[in-house]
N, C-alpha and C positions, 0 to 999 in steps of 0.2 A: 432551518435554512437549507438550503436546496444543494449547497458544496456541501456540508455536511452529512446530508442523507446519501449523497452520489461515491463520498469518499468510503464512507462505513461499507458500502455493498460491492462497491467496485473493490477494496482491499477482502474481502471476502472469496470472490468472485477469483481473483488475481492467484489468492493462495489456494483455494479448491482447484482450478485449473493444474496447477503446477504437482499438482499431490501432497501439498504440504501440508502437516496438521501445523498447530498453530504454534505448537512447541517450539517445529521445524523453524519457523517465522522469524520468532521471536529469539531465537540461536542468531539469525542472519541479522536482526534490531540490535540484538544485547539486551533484550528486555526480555519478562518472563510470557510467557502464554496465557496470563492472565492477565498480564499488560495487552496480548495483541485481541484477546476476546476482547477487552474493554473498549480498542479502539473499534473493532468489529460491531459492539452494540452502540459507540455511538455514544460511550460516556467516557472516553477518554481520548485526547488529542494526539499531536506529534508533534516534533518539534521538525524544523527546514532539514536539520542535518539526516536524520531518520525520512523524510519524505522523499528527499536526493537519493538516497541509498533504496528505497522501494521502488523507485523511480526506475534508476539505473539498474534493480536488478530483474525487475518483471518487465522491462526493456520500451516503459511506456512513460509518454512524458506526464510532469507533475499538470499539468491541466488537466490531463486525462484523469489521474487521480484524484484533483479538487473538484471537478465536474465544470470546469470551465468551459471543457471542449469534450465531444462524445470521438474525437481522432485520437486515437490511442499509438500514432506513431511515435515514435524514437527516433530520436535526432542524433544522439549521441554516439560513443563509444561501444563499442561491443561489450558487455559485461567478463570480466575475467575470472 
């Protein structure tokens, strides 16, 4: 499916920009780095609450990250 393939590369994409290895990531999830590779290849999901939070923290809305939308703006709150 087409949010699928868009979400795996785009969360890729989001963490290589920022310099973060996956480790780093998955500190900011509470999940291990072998959880954020798995969503990275694309065989492992997330759940809303962890999508909010990736959301709000690469400062781009969740459509941007389902591939709903290719506008990666933020609506929201400044990240703290």
């Amino acid at each position: 499916m087409k949010m699928e393939l868009l979400f795996k590369e785009r969360l890729c994409q989001l963490r290589k920009a920022r310099g973060l290895s996956q480790k780093q990531l998955g500190e900011v999830l509470g999940l291990t780095n072998h959880a954020v590779s798995m969503m990275e290849a694309g065989e492992r999901g997330t759940t809303m609450e962890k999508l909010a939070v990736l959301a709000e923290y690469f400062q781009v809305s969740t459509d941007y990250l389902l591939g709903v939308t290719d506008d990666p703006a933020w609506r929201g709150e400044p990240f703290e």
